[in-house]
LOMI-867223 format. One record per residue (C-alpha): residue number from 0; x, y, z. Coordinates in pm, whole numbers, padded with zeros to 5 digits. Example, Ala and Ser with C-alpha at 12.3 -4.5 7.8 and 13.67 -1.06 7.14 Angstrom:
LOMI-867223
+-----+--------+--------+--------+
!   n !     xx !     yy !     zz !
+-----+--------+--------+--------+
!   0 !  01230 ! -00450 !  00780 !
!   1 !  01367 ! -00106 !  00714 !
+-----+--------+--------+--------+
***
This chain:
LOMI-867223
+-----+--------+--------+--------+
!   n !     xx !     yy !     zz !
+-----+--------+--------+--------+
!   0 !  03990 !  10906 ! -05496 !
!   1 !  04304 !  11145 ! -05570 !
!   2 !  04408 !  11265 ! -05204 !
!   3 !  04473 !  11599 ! -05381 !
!   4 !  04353 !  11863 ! -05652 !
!   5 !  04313 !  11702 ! -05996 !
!   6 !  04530 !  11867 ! -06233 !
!   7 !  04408 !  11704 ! -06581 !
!   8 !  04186 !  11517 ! -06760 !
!   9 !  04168 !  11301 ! -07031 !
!  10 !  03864 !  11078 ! -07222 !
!  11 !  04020 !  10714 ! -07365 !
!  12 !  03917 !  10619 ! -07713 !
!  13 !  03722 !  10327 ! -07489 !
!  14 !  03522 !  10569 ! -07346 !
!  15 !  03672 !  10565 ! -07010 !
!  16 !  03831 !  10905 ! -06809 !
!  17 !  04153 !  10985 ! -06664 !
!  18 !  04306 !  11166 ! -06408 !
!  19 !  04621 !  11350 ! -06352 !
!  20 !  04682 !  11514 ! -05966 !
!  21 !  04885 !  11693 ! -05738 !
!  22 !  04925 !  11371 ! -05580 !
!  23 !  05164 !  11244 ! -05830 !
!  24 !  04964 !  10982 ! -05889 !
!  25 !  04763 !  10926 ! -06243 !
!  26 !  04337 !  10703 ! -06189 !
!  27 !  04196 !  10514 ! -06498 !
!  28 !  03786 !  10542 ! -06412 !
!  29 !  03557 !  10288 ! -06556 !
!  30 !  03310 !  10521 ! -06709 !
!  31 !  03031 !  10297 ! -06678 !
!  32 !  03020 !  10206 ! -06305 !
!  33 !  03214 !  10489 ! -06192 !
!  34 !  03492 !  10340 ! -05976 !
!  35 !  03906 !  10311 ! -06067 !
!  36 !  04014 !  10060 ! -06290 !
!  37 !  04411 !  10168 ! -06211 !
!  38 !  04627 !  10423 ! -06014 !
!  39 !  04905 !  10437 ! -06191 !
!  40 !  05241 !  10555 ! -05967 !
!  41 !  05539 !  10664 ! -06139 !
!  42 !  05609 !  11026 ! -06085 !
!  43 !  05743 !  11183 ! -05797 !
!  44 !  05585 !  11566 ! -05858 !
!  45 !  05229 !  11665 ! -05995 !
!  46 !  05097 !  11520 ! -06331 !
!  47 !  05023 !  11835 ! -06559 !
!  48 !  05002 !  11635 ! -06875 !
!  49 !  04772 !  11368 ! -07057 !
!  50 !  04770 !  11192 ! -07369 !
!  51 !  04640 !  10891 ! -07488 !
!  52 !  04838 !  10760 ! -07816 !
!  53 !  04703 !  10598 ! -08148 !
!  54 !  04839 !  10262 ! -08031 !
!  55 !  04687 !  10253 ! -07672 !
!  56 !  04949 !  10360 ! -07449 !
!  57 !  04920 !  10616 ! -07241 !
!  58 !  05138 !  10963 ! -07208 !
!  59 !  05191 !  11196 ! -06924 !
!  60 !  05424 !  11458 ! -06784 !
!  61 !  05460 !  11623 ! -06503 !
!  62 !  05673 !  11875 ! -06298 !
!  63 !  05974 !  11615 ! -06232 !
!  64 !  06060 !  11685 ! -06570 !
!  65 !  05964 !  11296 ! -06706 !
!  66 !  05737 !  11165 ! -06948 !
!  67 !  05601 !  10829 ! -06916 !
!  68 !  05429 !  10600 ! -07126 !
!  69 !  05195 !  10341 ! -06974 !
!  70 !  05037 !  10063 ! -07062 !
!  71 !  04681 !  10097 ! -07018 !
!  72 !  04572 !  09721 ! -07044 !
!  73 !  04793 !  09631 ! -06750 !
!  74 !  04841 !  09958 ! -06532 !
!  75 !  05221 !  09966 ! -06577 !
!  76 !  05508 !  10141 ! -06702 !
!  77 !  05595 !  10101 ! -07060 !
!  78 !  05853 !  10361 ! -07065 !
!  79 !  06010 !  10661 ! -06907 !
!  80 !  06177 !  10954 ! -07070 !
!  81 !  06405 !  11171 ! -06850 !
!  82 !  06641 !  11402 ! -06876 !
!  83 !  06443 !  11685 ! -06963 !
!  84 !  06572 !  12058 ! -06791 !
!  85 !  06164 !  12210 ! -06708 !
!  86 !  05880 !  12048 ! -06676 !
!  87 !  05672 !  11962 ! -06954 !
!  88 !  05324 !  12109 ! -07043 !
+-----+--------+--------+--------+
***
C-alpha cells in the first residue's frame, strides 16, 4: 500500500493498474490477484503524471520537475529527464 494519498492512475495495455502518490513512490498492481507486482522509487516529490508508452516503458512526472521512464518488465529505471524549471502535468 502507498503510505499516502494516490495522486494518479493508470491501466497497462496488460491489463494491470498503476499508481502514482504523494509518497513519491509509483505501485504496478497485478490486476488479477490484487497485490503489487513493483514499487518503483525514483522521485523525490509527488508523482502527478502517468503514461504508459507504445513500446512498454513506462512515463511519469512529478513535482521535482523530472520525468522518468521505467522499465516495466524489470521495475527499474530506464531513463531520467531533468532539468525542467516547473513541474510537469
Amino acid at each position: 500500500m502507498h503510505k499516502d494519498e494516490i495522486t494518479c492512475l493508470l491501466d497497462l495495455s496488460n491489463g494491470d493498474i498503476v499508481s502514482g502518490s504523494l509518497d513519491t513512490t509509483i505501485k504496478i498492481w497485478d490486476h488479477s490477484n490484487g497485490k503489487c507486482k513493483w514499487t518503483l522509487k525514483g522521485h523525490t516529490h509527488a508523482v502527478i503524471v502517468l503514461l504508459e508508452l507504445s513500446d512498454g516503458h513506462l512515463v511519469s512526472s512529478a513535482l521535482d520537475q523530472t520525468i522518468v521512464i521505467w522499465d516495466i518488465s524489470s521495475g527499474t529505471i530506464f531513463n531520467t529527464l531533468e532539468g525542467f524549471e516547473h513541474p510537469i502535468s
